[in-house]
N, C-alpha and C positions, 0 to 999 in steps of 0.2 A: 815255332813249329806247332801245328795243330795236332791232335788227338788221333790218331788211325783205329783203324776196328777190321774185326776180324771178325767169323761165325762165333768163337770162343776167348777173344781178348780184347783190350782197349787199351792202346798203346805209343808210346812218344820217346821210341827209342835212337839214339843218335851216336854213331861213333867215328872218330879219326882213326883209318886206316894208313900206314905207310910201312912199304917193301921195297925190297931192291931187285935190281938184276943178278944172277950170281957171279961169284968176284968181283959183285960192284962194276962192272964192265957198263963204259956210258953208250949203251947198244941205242937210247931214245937219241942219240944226237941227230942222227939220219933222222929228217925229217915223215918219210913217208911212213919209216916203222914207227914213231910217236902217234904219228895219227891214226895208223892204223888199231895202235893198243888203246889208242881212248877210243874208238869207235866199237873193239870189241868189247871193253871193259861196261861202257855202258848199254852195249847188246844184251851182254851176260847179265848184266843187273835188271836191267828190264822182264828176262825170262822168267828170271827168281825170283820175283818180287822183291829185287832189292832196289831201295831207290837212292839212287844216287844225288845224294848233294851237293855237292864240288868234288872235281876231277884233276888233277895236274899230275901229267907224266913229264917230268923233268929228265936230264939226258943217266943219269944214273940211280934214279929209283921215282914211284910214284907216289904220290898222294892222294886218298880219295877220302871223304866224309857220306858215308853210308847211313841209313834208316832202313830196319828192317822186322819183319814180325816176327814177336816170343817164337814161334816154331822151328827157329833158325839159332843154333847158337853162333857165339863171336868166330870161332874157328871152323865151322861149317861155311861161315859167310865169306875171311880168306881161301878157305881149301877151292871153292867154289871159283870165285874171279881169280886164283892164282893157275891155277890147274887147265880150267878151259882158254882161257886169254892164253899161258906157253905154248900148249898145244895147236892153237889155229896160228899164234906166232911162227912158230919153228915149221908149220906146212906152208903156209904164205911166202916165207925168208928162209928159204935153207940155207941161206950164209949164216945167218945168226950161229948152226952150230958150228961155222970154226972156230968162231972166237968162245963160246959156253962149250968147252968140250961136256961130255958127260951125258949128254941126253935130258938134263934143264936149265929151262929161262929162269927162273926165281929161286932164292935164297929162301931156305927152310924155316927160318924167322921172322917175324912181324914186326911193329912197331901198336899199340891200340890204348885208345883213350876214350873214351866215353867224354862227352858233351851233356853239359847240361846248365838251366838257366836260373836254376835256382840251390841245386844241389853241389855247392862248389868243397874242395877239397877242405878248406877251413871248417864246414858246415861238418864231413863227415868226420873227422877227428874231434869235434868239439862231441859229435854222436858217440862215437866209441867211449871217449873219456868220459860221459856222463853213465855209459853201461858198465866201464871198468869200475865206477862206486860203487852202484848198484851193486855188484858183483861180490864187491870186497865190504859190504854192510853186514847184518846179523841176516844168519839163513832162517830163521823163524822168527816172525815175528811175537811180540812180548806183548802180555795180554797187560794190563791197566788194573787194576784192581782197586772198588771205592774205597 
């Protein structure tokens, strides 16, 4: 991934998204409703300046791999694609709510992972555990004396 830019940042951010339907109901098996939800999900991304990665809505929950700008936090960016994608769902498909009683498509939880190409989880633990020394050394340092 290359570098993006903003008025006020410079940024190479990347994350794995994955949610469900609620009670995991496999509502994408119906063909026309899947495609319908990746047509909105990458509508809604495109509005937001969110740029979609990779897409897969499978028959009981979706996947997406999103890039978007510091301005946006990680839960702003699901509330965002979870919230407008139910709602033009459940107007498009009013069967949808027989089987999702309750008045929502999606499951109140996420799934989220950050991507990255050089900063792998080995790297970050190797980071902390050289702070936790740091940490646990002398709080002042000791002067030398000739």
């Amino acid at each position: 991934m290359t570098l993006k830019r903003t008025s006020h940042a410079v940024y190479d951010t990347c994350c794995q998204l994955v949610w469900c339907p609620k009670y995991r109901k496999d509502i994408f098996r119906e063909r026309p409703h899947r495609e319908r939800a990746e047509q909105l999900l990458r509508g809604i991304a495109e509005a937001y300046e969110i740029e979609m990665l990779e897409l897969e809505v499978v028959p009981d929950h979706v996947h997406v791999m999103v890039s978007f700008p510091p301005k946006r936090s990680l839960g702003e960016v699901v509330r965002i694609l979870k919230s407008l994608s139910g709602r033009a769902l459940f107007r498009e498909f009013p069967g949808l709510k027989a089987c999702l009683w309750g008045g929502e498509l999606w499951e109140d939880g996420y799934f989220a992972r950050t991507v990255g190409d050089r900063m792998t989880s080995a790297t970050v633990q190797k980071y902390i555990q050289h702070h936790r020394v740091l940490e646990q050394g002398p709080a002042q340092l000791a002067l030398k004396l000739r």
